[in-house]
PAZAPA-4460 file (N, C-alpha, C; in steps of 0.05 Angstrom, whole numbers, plus 32768, in hexadecimal, padded with zeros to 4 digits):
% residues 275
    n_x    n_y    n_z   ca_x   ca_y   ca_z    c_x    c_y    c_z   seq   type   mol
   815B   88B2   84EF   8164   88AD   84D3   814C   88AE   84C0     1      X     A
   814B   88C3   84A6   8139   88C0   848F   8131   88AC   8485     2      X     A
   811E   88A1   8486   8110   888C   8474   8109   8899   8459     3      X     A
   8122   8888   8443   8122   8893   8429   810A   8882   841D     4      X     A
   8107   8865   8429   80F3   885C   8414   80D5   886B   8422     5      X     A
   80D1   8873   842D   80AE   887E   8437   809F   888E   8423     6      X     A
   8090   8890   8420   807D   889A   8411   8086   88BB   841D     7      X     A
   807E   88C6   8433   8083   88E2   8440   80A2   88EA   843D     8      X     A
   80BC   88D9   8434   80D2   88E0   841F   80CB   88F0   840F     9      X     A
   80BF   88DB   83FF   80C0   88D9   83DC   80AA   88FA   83DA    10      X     A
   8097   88FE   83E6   8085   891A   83E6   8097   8930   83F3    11      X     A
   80A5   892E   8406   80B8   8944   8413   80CA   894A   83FF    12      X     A
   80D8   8935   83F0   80F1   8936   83DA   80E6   893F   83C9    13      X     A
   80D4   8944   83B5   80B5   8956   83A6   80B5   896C   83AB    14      X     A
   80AA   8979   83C2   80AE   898A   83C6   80C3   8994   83D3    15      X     A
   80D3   898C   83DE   80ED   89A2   83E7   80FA   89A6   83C8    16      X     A
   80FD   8993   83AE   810C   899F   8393   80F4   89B5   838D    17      X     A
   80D8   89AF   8391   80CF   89C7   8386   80D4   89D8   838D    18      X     A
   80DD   89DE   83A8   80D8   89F9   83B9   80F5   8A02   83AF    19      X     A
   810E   89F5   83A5   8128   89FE   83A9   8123   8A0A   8385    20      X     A
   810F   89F8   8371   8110   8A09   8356   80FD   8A27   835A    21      X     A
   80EC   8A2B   8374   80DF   8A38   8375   80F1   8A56   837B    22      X     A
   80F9   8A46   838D   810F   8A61   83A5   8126   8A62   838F    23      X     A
   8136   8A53   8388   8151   8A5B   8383   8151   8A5B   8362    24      X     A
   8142   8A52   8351   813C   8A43   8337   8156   8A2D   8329    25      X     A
   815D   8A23   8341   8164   8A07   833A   8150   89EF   8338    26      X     A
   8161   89EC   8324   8144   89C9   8320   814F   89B2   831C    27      X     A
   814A   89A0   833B   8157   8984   8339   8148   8977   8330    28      X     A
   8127   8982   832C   8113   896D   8329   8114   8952   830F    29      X     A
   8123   8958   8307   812A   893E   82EB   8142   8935   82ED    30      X     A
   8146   8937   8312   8168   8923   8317   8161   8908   831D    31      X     A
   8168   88EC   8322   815F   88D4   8326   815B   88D3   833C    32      X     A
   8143   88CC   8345   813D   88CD   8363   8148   88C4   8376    33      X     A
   8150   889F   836E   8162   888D   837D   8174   88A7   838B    34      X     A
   8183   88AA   8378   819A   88C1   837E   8198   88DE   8390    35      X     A
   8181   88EA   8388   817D   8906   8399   8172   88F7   83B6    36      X     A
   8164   88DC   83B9   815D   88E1   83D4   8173   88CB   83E9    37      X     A
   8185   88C7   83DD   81A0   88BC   83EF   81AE   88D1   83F5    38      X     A
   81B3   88E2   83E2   81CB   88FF   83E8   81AF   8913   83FA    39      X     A
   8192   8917   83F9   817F   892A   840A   8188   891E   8424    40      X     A
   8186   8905   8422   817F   88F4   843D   819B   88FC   844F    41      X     A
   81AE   8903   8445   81D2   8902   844A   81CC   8920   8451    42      X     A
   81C7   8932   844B   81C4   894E   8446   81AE   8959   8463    43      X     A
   819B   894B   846C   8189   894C   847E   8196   8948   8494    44      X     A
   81A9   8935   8498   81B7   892D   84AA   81CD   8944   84AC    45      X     A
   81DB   8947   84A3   81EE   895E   849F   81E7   897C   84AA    46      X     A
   81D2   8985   84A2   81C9   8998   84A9   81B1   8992   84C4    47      X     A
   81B4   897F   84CD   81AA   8973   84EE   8186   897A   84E4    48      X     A
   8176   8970   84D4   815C   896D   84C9   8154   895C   84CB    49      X     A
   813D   8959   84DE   8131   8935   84E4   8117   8931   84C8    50      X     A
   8116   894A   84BA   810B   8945   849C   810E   894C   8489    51      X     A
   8105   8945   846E   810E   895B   8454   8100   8974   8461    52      X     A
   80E2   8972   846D   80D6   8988   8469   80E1   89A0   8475    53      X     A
   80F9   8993   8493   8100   89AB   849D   811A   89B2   8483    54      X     A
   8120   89A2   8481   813C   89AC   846E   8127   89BC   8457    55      X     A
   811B   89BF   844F   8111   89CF   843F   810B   89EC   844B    56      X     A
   80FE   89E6   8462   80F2   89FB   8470   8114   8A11   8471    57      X     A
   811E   89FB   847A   8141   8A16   8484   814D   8A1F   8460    58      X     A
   814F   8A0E   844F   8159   8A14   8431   8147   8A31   8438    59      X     A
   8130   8A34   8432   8129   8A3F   842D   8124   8A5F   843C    60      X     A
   8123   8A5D   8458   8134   8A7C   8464   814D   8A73   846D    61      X     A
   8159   8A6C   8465   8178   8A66   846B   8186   8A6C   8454    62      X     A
   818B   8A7F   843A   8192   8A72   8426   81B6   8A75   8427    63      X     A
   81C0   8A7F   843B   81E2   8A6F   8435   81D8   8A54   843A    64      X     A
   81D1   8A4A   844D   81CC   8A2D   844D   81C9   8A17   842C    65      X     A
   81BF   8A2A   8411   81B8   8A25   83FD   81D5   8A14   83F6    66      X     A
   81EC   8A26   83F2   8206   8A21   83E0   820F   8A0A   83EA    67      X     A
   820D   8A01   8408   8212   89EE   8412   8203   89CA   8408    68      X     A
   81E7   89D3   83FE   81DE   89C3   83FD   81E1   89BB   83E0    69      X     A
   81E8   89CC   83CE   81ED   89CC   83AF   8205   89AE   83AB    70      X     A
   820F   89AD   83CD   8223   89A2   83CB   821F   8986   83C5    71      X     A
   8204   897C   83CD   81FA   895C   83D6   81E1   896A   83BF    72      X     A
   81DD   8974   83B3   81CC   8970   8398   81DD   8961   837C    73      X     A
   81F4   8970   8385   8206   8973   8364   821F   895A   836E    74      X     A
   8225   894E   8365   822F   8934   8370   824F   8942   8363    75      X     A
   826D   894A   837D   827F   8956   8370   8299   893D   8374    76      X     A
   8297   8932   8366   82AE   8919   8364   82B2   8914   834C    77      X     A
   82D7   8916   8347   82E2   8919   8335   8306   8916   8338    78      X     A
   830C   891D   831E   8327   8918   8321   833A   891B   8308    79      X     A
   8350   8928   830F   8359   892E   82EF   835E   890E   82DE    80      X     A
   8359   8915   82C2   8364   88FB   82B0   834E   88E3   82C0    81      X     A
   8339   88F1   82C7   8329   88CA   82D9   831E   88BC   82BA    82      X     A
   831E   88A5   82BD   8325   888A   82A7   833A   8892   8294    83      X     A
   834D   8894   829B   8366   888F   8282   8362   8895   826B    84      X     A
   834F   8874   8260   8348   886D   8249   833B   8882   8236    85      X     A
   8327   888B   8243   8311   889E   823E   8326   88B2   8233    86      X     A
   833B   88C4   8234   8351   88DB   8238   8362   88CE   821B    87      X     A
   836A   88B1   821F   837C   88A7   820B   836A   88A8   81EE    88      X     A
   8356   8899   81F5   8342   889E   81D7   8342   88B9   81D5    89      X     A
   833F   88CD   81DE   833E   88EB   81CC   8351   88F3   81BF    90      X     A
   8371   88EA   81D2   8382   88F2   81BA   838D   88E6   81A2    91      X     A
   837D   88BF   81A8   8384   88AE   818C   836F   88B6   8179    92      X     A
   8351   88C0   817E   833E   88C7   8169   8332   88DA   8161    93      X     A
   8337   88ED   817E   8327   8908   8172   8336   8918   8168    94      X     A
   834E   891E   817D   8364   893A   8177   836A   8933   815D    95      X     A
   836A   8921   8152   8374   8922   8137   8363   892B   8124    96      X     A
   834D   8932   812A   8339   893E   811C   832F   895A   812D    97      X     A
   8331   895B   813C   8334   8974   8145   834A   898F   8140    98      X     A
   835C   897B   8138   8374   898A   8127   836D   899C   810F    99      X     A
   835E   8991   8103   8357   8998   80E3   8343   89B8   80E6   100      X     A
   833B   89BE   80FD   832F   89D4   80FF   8343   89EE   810B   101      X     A
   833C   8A07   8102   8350   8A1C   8108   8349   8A23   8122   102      X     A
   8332   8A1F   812E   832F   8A28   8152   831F   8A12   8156   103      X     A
   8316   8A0F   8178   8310   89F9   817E   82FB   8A04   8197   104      X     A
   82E7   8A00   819B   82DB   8A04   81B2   82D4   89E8   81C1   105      X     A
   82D7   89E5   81DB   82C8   89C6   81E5   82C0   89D0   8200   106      X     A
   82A8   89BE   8206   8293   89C3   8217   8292   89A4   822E   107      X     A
   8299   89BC   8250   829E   899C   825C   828D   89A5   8272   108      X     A
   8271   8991   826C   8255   89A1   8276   8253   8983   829B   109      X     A
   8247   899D   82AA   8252   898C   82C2   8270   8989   82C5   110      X     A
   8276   899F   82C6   8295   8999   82CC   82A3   8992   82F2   111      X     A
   828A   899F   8302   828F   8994   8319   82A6   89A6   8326   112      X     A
   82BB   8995   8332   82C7   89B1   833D   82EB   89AE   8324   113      X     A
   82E7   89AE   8310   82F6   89B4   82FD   8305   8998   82EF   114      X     A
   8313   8983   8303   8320   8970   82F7   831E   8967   82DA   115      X     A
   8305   8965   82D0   8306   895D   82B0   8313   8970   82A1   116      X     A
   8308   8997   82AA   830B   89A4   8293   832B   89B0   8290   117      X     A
   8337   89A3   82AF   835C   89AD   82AF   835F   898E   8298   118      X     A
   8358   897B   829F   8366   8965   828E   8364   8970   8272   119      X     A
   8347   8972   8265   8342   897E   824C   8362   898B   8247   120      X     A
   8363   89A3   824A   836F   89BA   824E   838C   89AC   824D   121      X     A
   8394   8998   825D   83AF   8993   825F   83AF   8988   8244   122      X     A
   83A4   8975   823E   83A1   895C   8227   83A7   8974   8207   123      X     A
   8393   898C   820E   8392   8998   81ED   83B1   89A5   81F2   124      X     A
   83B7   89AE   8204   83CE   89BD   8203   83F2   89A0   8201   125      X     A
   83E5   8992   8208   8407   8978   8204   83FB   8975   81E6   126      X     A
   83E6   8973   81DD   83DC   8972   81BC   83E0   898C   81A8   127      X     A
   83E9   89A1   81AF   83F0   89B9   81AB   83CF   89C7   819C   128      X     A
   83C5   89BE   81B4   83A7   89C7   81A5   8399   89E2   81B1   129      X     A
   83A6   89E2   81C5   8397   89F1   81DE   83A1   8A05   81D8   130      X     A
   83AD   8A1C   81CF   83A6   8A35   81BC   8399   8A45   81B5   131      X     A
   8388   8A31   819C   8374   8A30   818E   835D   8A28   819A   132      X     A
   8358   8A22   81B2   833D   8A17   81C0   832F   8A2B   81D8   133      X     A
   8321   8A2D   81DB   830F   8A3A   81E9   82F9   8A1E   81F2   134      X     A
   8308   8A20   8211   82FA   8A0E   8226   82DF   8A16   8238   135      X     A
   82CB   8A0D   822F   82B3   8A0E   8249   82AF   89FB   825A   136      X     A
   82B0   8A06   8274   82A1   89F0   828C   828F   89F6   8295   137      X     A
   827F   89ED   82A3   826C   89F0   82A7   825C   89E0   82C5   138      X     A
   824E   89EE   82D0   823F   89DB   82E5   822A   89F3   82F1   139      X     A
   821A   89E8   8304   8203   89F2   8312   820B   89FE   832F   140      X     A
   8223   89F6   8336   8231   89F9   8352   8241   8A12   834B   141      X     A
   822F   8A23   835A   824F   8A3B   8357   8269   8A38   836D   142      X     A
   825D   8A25   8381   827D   8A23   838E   8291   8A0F   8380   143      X     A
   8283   89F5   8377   8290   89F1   8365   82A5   89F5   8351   144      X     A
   8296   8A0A   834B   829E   8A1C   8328   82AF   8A2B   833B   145      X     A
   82AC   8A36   834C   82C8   8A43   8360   82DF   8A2F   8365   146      X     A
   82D7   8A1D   836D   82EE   8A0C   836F   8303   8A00   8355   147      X     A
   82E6   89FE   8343   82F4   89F6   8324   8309   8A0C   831D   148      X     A
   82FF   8A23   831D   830D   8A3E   8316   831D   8A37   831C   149      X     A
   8327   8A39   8333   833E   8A3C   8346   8352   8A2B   833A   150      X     A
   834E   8A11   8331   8365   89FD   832F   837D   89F6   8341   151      X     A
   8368   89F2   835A   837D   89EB   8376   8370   89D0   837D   152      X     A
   838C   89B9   8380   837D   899F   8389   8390   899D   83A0   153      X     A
   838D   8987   83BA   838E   897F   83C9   83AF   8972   83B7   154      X     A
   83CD   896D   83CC   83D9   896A   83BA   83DE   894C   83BC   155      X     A
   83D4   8943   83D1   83CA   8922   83D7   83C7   891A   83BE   156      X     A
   83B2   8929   83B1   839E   891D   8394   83B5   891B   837F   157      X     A
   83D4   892B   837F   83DD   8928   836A   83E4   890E   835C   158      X     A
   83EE   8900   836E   83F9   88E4   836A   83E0   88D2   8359   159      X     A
   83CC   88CF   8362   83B7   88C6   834E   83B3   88D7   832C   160      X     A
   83B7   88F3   8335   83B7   88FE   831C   83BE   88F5   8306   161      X     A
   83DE   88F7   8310   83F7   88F8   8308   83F0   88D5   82F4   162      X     A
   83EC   88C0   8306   83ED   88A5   82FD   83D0   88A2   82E3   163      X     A
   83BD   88B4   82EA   83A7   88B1   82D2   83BA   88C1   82BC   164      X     A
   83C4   88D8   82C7   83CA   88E6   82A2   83DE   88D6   8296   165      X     A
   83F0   88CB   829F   840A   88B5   8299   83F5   88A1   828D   166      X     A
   83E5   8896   8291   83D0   887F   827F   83C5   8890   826B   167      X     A
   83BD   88A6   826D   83AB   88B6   8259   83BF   88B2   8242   168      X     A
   83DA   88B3   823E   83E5   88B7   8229   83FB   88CD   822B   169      X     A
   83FC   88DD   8241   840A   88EC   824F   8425   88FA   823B   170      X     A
   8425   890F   822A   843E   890E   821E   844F   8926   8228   171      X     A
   8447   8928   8241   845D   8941   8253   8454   8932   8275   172      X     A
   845C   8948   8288   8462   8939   829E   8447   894B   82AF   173      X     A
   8439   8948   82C3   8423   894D   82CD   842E   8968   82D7   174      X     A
   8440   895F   82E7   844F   8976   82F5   8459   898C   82E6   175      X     A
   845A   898F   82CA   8462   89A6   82B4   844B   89BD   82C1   176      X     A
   842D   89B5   82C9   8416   89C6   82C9   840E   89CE   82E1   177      X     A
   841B   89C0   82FB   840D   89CF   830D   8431   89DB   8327   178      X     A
   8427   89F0   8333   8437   89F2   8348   8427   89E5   8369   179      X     A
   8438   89D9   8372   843A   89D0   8382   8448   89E1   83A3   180      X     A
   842A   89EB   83BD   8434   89FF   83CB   8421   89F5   83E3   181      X     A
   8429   89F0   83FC   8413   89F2   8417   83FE   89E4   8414   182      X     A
   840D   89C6   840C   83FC   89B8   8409   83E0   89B3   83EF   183      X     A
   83EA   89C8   83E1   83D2   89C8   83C7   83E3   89CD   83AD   184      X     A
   83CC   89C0   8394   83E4   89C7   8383   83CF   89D7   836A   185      X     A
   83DF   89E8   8361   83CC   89FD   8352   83D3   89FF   832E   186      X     A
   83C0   89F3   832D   83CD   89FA   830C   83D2   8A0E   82FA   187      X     A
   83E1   8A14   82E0   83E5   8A1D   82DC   83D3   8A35   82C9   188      X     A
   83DC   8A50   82CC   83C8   8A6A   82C5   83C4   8A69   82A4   189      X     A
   83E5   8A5A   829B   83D9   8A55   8279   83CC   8A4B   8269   190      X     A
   83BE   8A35   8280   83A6   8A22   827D   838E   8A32   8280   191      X     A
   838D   8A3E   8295   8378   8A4C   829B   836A   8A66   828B   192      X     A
   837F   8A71   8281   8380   8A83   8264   836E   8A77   824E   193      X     A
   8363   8A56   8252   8355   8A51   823B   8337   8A43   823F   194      X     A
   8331   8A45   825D   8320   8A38   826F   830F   8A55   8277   195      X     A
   82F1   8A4A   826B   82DE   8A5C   8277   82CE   8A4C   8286   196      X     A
   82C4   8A50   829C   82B9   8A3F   82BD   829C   8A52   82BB   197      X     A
   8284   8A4A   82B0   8271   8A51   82B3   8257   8A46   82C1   198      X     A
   8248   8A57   82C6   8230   8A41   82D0   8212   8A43   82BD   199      X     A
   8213   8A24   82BC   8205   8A1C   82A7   81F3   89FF   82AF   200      X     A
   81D3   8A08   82AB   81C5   89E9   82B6   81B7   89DC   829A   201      X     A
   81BE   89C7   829D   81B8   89B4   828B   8191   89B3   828E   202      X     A
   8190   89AD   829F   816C   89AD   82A9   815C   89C7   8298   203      X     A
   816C   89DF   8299   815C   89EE   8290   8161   8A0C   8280   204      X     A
   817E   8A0C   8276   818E   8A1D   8261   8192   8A12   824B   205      X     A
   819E   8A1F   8233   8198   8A17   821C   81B6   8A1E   8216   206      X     A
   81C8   8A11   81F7   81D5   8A13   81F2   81E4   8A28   81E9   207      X     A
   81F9   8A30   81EE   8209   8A4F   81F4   821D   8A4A   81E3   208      X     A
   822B   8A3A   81D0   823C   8A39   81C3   823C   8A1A   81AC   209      X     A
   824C   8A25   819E   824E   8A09   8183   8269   89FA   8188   210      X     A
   8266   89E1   8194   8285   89D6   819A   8284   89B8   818D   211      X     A
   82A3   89BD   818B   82B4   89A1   817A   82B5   8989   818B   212      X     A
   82BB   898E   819E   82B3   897E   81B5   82AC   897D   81D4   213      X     A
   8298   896C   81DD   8284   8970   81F5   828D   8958   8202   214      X     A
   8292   895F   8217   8296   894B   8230   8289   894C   8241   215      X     A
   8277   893A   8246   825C   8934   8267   8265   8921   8273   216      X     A
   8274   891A   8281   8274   8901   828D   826B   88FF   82AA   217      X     A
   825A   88E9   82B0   8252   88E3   82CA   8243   88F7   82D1   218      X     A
   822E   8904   82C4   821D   8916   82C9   8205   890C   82C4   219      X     A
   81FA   88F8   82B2   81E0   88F5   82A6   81D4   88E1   82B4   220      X     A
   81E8   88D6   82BD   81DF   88B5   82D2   81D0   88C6   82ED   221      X     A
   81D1   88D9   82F3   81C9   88E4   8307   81AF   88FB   82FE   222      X     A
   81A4   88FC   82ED   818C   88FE   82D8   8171   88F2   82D1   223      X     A
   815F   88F1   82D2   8146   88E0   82C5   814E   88DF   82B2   224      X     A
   8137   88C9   829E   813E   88C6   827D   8135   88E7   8271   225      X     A
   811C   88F0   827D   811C   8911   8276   8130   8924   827B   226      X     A
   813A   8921   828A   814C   892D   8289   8164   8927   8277   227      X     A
   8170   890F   8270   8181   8905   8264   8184   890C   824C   228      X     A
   8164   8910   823C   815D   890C   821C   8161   892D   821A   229      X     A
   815A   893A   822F   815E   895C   8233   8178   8962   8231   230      X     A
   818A   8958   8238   81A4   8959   8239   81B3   895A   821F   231      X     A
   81AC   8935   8212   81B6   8935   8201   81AC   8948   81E3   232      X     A
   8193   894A   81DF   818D   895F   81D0   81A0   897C   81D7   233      X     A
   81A7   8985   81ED   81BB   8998   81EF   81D2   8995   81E4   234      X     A
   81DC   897A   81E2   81F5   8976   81DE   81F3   8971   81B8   235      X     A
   81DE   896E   81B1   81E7   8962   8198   81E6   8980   8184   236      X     A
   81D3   8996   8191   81CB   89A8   818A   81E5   89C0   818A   237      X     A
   81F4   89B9   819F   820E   89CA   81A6   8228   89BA   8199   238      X     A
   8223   89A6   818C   823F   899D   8179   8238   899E   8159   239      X     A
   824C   89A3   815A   8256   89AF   8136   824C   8990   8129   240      X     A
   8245   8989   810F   8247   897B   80F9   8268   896A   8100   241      X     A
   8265   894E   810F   827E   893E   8111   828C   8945   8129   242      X     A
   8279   8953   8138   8287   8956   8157   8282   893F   8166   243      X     A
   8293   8942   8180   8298   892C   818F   828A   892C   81A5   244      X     A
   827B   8918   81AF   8271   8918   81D0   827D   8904   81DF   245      X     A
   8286   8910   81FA   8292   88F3   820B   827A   88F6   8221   246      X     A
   8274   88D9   822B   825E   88DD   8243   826D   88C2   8253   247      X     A
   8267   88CA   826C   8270   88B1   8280   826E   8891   8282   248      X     A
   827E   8885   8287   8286   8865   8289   8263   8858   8291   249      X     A
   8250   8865   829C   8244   8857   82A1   8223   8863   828E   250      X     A
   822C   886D   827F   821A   8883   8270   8218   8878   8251   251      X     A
   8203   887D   823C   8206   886D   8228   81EB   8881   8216   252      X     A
   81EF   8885   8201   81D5   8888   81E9   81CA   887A   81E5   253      X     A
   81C1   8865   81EA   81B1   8847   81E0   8198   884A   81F2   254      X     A
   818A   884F   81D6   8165   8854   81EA   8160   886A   81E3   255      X     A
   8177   887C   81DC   816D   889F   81E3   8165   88AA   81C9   256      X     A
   814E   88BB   81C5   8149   88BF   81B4   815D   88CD   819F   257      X     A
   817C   88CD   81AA   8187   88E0   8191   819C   88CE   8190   258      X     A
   819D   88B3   8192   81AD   88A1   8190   81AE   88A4   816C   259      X     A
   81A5   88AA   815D   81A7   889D   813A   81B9   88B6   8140   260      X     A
   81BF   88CE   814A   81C4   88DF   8146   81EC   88DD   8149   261      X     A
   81EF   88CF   8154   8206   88CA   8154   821F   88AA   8154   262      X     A
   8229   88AC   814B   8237   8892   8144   8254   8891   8155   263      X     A
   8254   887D   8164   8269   8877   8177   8284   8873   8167   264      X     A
   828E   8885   817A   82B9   887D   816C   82C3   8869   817C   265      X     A
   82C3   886A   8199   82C7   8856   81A9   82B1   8851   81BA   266      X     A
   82A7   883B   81B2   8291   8837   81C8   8297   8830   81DA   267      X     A
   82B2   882E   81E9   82B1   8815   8203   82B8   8834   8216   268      X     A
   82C1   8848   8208   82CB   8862   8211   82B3   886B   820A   269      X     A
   8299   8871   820D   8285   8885   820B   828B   889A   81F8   270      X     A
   8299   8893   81DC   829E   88AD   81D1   8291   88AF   81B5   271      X     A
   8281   88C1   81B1   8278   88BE   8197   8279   88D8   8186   272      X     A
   8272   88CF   816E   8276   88EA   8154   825E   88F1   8152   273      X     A
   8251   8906   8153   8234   8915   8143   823B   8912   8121   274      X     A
   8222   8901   811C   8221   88FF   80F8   8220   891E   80E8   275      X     A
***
């Protein structure tokens, strides 16, 4: 078993992110450490490595071995409509101002393997918004972003779905959007008509579009504060004058240098307006 607290960790975990921004030009190096060396340490084991250094050594002439490991870098847990609340505040405070514009672009950065950006997508379309909108997702995982594409969940997962969008505010039935076949259930292609699944790193790309509203959630807690303030400068830079940002339950602007920059609609929901 890895000894995460050792000093010969903490230098192996150093260099194996360098060698993976070196080889592949991904860059975890401004993810929270706590975090990258519980999921390395999980990942070492997995791939039968009695060190980072060998797990580095194989990443590196191994590289299908790479996609696999993208898997325990990029943390993929999720779920359609996850916190209710979060889903209900958009359509008591934003859509109503999102209305007032003739098209709509929104940006759902870290989208993981899709759940947020089908909710988006369901929510603007029961709001008769989804039309007029042009959806981005986004993540670092191209299997991910394969799986996001796809919009196939396990059909186990529906019943949870189903019970968050019914709290969200729900004003059609879950089941309107997906077919249900062999155990999986696939959503629907009219949704997908408005969903572009790109790959996009926060660490070290720059803003690609002007949107009304940006959704990060549960991505930044897994970040340094450099990395964080990098982030949110992306986000404030990529929303329009009175755009919206949602960031995760456990995630907050207070401290950050672009906190004056924006003024909370619901604070207990992580949701705020750009001044």
């Amino acid at each position: 078993m890895l000894d995460v607290a050792s000093k010969d960790f903490d230098i192996e975990l150093r260099l194996l992110l360098d060698a993976l921004y070196l080889k592949y030009h991904y860059d975890f190096r401004g993810y929270a450490v706590s975090s990258l060396k519980r999921r390395m340490a999980q990942a070492a084991q997995r791939f039968e490595c009695a060190t980072l250094s060998r797990l580095q050594d194989r990443v590196l002439h191994e590289p299908a071995l790479f996609p696999a490991l993208l898997d325990y870098l990029t943390v993929q847990v999720s779920e359609l409509f996850r916190d209710p609340s979060y889903f209900r505040a958009l359509r008591e405070h934003v859509v109503p101002v999102l209305r007032t514009y003739p098209s709509l672009k929104v940006w759902v950065a870290g989208c993981s393997s899709g759940e947020e950006a089908w909710s988006l997508a369901i929510l603007l379309r029961e709001e008769g918004l989804l039309e007029r909108t042009l959806l981005y997702a986004t993540d670092i995982n191209p299997l991910a972003l394969q799986r996001a594409e796809a919009g196939v969940y396990a059909v186990e997962r529906i019943a949870a779905f189903t019970q968050n969008h019914r709290l969200s505010g729900a004003r059609t039935s879950l089941s309107d959007y997906y077919t249900a076949a062999y155990g999986s259930a696939v959503f629907d292609k009219s949704l997908k008509g408005h969903l572009v699944f790109s790959d996009h790193s926060l660490a070290t790309d720059s803003v690609f579009a002007e949107v009304q509203l940006l959704s990060c959630r549960n991505v930044l807690i897994y970040f340094n504060r450099d990395l964080q303030e990098r982030s949110l400068g992306l986000f404030k830079e990529a929303l329009c004058h009175k755009g919206f940002l949602g960031l995760g339950a456990r995630e907050s602007l207070r401290f950050s240098a672009h906190e004056a920059t924006f003024a909370p609609v619901v604070p207990e929901e992580r949701l705020y307006q750009k001044r």
